[in-house]
MIKOL-342454 format. One record per residue (C-alpha): residue in three letters; chain; x, y, z. Coordinates in pm, whole numbers. Each point is the difference from the previous one (the first is absolute). Layout:
REM residues N
res chain xx yy zz
ALA A X Y Z
...
This chain:
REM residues 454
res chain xx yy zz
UNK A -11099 1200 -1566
UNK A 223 -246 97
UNK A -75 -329 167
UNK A 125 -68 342
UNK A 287 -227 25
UNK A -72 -361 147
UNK A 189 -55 275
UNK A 286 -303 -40
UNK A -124 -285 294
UNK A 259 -261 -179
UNK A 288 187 33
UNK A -123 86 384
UNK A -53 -340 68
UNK A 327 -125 -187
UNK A 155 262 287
UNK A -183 -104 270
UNK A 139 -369 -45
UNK A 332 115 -20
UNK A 5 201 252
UNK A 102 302 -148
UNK A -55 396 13
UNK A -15 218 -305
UNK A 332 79 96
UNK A 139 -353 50
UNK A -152 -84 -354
UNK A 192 326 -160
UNK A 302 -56 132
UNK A -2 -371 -131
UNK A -81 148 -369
UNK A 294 231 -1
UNK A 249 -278 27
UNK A -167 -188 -190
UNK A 21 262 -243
UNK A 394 19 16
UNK A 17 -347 -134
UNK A -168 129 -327
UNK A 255 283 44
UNK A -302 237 87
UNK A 50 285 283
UNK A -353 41 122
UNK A -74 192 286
UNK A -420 -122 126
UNK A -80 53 376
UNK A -311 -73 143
UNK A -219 285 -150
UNK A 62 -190 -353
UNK A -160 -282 153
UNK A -272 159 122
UNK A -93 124 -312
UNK A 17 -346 -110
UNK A -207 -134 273
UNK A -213 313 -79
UNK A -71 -154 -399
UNK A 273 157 -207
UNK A 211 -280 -186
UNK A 361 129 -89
UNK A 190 -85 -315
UNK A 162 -299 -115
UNK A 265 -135 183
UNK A -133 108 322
UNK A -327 -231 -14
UNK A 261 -312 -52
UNK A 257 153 249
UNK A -282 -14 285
UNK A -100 -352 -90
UNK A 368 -111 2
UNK A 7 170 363
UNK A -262 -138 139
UNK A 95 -357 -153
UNK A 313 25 157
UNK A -147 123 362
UNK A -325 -279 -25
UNK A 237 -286 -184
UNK A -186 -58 -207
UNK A -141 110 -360
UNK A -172 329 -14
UNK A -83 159 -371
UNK A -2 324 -118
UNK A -371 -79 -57
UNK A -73 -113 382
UNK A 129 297 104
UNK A -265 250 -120
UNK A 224 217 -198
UNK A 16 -167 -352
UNK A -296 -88 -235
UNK A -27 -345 -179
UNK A 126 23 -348
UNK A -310 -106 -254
UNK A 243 -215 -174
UNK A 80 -188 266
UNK A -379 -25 145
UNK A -15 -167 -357
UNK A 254 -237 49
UNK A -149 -146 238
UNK A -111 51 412
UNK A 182 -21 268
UNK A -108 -393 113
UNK A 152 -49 -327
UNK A 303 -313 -14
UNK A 294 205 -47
UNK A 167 -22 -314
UNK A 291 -250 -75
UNK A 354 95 42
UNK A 135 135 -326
UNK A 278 -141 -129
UNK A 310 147 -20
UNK A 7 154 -329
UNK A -331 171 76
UNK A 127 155 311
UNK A 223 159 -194
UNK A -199 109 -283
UNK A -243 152 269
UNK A 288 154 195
UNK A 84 189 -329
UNK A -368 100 -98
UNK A -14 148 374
UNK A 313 140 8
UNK A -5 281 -276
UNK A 351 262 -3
UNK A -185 184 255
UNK A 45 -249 230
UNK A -194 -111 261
UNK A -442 -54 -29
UNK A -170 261 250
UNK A -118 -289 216
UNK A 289 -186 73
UNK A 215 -20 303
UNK A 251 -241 193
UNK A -234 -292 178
UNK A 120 -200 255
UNK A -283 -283 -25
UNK A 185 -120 -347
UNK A 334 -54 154
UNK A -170 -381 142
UNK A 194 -162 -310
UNK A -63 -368 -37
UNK A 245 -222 109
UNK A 204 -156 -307
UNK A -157 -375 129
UNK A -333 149 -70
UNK A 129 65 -426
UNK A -240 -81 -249
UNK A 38 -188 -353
UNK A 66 327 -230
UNK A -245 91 -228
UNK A -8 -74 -363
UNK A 80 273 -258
UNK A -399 106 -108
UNK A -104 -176 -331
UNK A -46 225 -332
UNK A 180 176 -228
UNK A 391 11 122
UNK A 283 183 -86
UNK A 296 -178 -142
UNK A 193 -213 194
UNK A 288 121 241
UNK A 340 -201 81
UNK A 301 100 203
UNK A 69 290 -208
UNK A -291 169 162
UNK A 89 -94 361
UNK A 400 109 -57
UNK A -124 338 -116
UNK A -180 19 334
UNK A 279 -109 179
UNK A 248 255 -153
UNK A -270 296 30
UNK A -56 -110 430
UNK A 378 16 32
UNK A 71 356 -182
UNK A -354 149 189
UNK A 164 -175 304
UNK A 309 151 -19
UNK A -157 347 -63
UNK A -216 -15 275
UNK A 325 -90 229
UNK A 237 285 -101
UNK A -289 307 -47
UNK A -339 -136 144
UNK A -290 -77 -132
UNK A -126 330 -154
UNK A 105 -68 -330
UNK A -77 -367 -40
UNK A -352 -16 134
UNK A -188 76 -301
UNK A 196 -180 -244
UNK A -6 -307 206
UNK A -367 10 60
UNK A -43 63 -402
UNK A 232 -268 -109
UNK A -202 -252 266
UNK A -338 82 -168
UNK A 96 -16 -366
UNK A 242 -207 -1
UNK A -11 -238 249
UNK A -353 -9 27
UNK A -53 -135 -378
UNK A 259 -256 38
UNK A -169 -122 277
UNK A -277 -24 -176
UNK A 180 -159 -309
UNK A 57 -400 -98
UNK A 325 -168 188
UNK A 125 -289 74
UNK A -43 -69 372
UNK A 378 56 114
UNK A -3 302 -212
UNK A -336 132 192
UNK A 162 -116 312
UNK A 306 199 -51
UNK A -225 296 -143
UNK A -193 4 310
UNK A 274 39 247
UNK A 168 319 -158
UNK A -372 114 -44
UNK A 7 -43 406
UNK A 310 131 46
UNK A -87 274 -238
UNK A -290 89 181
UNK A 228 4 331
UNK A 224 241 -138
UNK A -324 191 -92
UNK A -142 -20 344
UNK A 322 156 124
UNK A 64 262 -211
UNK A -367 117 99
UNK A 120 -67 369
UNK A 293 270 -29
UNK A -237 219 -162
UNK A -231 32 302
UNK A -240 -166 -229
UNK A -113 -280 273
UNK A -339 -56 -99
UNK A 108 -108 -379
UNK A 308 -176 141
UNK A -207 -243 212
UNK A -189 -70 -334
UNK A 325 -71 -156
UNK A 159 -183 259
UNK A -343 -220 46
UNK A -11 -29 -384
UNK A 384 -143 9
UNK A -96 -252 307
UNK A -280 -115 -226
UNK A 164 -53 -329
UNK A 262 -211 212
UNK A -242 -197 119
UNK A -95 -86 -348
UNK A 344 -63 -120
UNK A 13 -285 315
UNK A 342 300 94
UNK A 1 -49 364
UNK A 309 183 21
UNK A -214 362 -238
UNK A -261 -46 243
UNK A 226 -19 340
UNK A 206 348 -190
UNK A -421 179 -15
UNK A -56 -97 342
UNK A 323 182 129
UNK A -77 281 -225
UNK A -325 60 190
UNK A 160 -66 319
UNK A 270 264 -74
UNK A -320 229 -89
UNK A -209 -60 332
UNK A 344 43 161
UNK A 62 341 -150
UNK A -338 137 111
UNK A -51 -119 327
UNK A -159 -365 -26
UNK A 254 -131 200
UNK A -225 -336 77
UNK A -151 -51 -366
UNK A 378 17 -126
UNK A 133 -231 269
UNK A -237 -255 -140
UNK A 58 83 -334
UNK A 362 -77 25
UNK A -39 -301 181
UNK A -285 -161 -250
UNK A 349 87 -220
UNK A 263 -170 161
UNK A -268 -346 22
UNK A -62 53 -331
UNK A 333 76 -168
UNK A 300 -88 215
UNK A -11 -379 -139
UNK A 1 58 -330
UNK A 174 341 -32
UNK A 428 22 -50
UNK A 190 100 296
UNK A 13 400 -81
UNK A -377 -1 -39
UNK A -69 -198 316
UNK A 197 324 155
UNK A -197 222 -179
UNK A -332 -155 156
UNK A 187 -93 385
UNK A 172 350 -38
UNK A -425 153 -9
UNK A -102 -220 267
UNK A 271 106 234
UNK A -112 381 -47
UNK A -372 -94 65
UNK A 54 -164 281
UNK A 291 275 167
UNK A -367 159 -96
UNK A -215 -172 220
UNK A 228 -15 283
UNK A 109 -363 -26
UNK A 411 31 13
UNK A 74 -343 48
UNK A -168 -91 -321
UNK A 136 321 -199
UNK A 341 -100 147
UNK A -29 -323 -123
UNK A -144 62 -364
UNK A 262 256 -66
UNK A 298 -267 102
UNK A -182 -231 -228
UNK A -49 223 -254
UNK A 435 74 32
UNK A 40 -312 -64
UNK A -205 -84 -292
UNK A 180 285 -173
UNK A 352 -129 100
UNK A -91 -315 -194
UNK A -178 173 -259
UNK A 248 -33 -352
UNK A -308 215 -187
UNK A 93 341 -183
UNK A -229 320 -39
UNK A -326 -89 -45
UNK A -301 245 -115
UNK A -246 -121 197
UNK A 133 -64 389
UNK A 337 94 -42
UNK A 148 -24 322
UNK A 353 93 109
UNK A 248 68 297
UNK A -127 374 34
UNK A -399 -139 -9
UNK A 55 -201 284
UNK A 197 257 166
UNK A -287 240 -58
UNK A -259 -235 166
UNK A 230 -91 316
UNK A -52 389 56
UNK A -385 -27 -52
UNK A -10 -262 260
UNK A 268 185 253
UNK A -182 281 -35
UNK A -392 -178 48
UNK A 162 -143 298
UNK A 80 369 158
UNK A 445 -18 -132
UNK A 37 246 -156
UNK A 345 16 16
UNK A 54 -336 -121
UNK A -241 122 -262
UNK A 249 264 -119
UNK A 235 -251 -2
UNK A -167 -203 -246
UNK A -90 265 -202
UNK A 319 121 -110
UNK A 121 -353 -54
UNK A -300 -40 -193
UNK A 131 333 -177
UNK A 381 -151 -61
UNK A -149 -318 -147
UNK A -321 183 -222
UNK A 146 -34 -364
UNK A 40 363 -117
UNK A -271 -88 -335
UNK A -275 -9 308
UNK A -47 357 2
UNK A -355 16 143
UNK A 43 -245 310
UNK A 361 157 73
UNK A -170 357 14
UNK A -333 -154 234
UNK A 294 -210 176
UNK A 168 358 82
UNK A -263 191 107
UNK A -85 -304 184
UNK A 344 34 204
UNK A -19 393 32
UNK A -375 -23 185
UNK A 166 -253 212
UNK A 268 216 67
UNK A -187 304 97
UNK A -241 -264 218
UNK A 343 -77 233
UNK A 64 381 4
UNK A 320 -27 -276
UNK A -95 318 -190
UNK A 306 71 -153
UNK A 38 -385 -123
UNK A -350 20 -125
UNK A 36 332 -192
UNK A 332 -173 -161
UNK A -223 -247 -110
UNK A -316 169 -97
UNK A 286 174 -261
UNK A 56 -294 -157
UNK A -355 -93 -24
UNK A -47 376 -193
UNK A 257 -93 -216
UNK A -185 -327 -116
UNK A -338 128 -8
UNK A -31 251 -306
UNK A 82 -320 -239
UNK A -294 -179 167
UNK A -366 -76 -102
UNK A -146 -143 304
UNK A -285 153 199
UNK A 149 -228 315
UNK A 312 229 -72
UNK A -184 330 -17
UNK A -152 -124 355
UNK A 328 -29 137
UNK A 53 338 -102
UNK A -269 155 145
UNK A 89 -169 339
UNK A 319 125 -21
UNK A -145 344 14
UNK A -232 -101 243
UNK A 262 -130 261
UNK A 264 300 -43
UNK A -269 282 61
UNK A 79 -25 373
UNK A 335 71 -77
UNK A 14 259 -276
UNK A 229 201 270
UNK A 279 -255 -121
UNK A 212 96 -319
UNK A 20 -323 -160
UNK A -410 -49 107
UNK A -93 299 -156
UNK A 212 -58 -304
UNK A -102 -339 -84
UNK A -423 139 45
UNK A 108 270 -246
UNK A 143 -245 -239
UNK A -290 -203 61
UNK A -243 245 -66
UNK A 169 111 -330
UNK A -47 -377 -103
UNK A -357 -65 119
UNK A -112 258 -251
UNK A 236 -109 -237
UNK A -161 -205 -329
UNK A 212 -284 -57
């Protein structure tokens, strides 16, 4: 006979303080759930059951606890919850009044991130968190850690840290012209065993220095190419891991690049405050030290996040700034924060259209579209579909099925789940007017390639 469940007063009581229903609490887990690129579908009688003594399968124990940490600001486990049950291991470790554990050093992040990270991808019980975006300020650096005493591999030089260099720029480039699909897994191999030992390796201290930073900017790429992938929870763990191993390398310009990464993140999924300081913390820590087409690439973020917030005059402001850095700028393409004539046209139409123009918006967009340099397949198809929702927002059907066509005719060479999610919003959009030709011929054509295998 079974036992009677015991009912779950922690996760009651966690609800009661934040003033939530069962439904309020499910709702909050399904987006949450989209950020792990998860369509979940609890209502209150899951809850219930919860509150009743059932405890659901990983992720949806961490899921909660990120919920509630977000609704109570401040930390709430998986553990306080109710729903999850202490790992021996770590009840071996050590308790909870424990000191927490040092900061690893870069070089173990990144052997940790690869021992976590198998091809599957992601670990059951891990999810975006906003309570790790409160990044230190660069003033607040630390003296690096020493390479670990004991047996080391040989010795690396500059040879090492030019073969990096030349892999980041070829990944880079990759990434740019057919998304990340394709490079995630090789990048994320070649950071763990190859990268990782030579970190770990004898160098000279410019040589370490220099290793360090590509590591970082390696690990930014990384971070990204997760990003695109709809992989957000393992992104943030890249991007972090990048700000980190900057840090180390004394790169104040790597870690201002992580910060915007994660404020282009939060951005993308809603945080519109968390990336707003993000973006500033990168434009105090970078904008002094960085060459003029960087210091647009981090003033060019900041004006979007704060169109974002509703603060104009500021968004105005950084984007004129951010114009003129890049008139000045003499730098060519870069692989980490390139930055051009059609980026900054894209993100005048990101802060026209957070400021309610969406006509200026348009505007910007297809400049952005004249000046996008044709190898930049992936933005140039998100930049169209970008201009065709716009379109159909203003009621310009016929422009924005002209465009959506060119978007189609981009996609199929694509590997980019941010891609595939323009695609299904195209569908999404034209289903009111499937009575139009060119409507119903572009969700036809659309349907044909959503079930396509590319």
């Amino acid at each position: 006979m079974r036992s009677p469940r015991t009912p779950n007063q922690s996760l009651r009581l966690l609800l009661g303080q934040a003033d939530w229903s069962g439904a309020a609490l499910a709702r909050a887990i399904n987006a949450i759930g989209v950020e792990r690129g998860l369509s979940l579908r609890y209502d209150r009688t899951a809850v219930g059951h919860w509150l009743a003594g059932t405890r659901p399968r990983p992720p949806v124990p961490e899921l909660v606890a990120e919920a509630l940490s977000r609704q109570l600001a401040k930390p709430v486990s998986a553990l306080d919850t109710g729903l999850a049950v202490a790992d021996p291991a770590d009840a071996a470790c050590g308790g909870a009044g424990d000191a927490a554990p040092p900061e690893p050093a870069a070089v173990d992040r990144l052997e940790q991130l690869a021992a976590l990270l198998s091809l599957r991808g992601l670990a059951p019980g891990d999810v975006y968190s906003l309570a790790v975006l409160a990044v230190p300020q660069w003033s607040q650096q630390v003296t690096p850690p020493r390479p670990a005493p004991g047996v080391r591999p040989a010795a690396v030089g500059m040879a090492q840290v030019g073969a990096a260099r030349t892999l980041l720029a070829l990944l880079s480039q990759h990434d740019a012209a057919f998304g990340a699909g394709q490079v995630l897994v090789p990048l994320r191999q070649y950071l763990a065993t190859a990268v990782v030992p030579w970190l770990r390796a004898d160098a000279p201290p410019a040589v370490r220095r220099e290793l360090l930073t590509v590591a970082g900017q390696l690990a930014y790429l990384c971070g990204f190419a997760h990003f695109d992938c709809n992989r957000n929870a393992e992104a943030q763990r890249y991007y972090l891991t990048g700000v980190g191993i900057a840090r180390e390398a004394g790169d104040p310009i790597g870690y201002a690049l992580g910060l915007r990464g994660l404020s282009v993140q939060a951005h993308a999924l809603g945080h519109y405050a968390q990336a707003d300081r993000l973006a500033e913390q990168a434009v105090e820590t970078g904008l002094r030290h960085a060459p003029a087409q960087l210091q647009a690439f981090l003033l060019g973020q900041s004006a979007v996040t704060r169109a974002s917030t509703g603060e104009r005059r500021a968004a105005t402001g950084r984007l004129l700034a951010a114009e003129r850095c890049l008139e000045r700028s003499t730098s060519g393409p870069t692989p980490v924060g390139a930055y051009h004539q059609g980026s900054l046209a894209l993100q005048h139409a990101f802060v026209a259209k957070g400021l309610g123009a969406r006509e200026e918006a348009i505007e910007a967009l297809r400049s952005s579209l004249r000046h996008r340099p044709a190898d930049e397949c992936r933005s140039r198809a998100v930049s169209l579909a970008e201009l065709a929702e716009t379109q159909l927002s203003v009621g310009h059907l016929d422009q924005a099925c002209h465009t959506w066509s060119a978007f189609l005719e981009l996609y199929p060479r694509l590997h980019s789940a941010r891609a595939d999610d323009r695609l299904r919003a195209m569908s999404a959009r034209l289903r009111p007017y499937r009575g139009n030709r060119a409507a119903a011929a572009l969700c036809e054509r659309a349907g044909r390639l959503g079930r396509g295998t590319r």
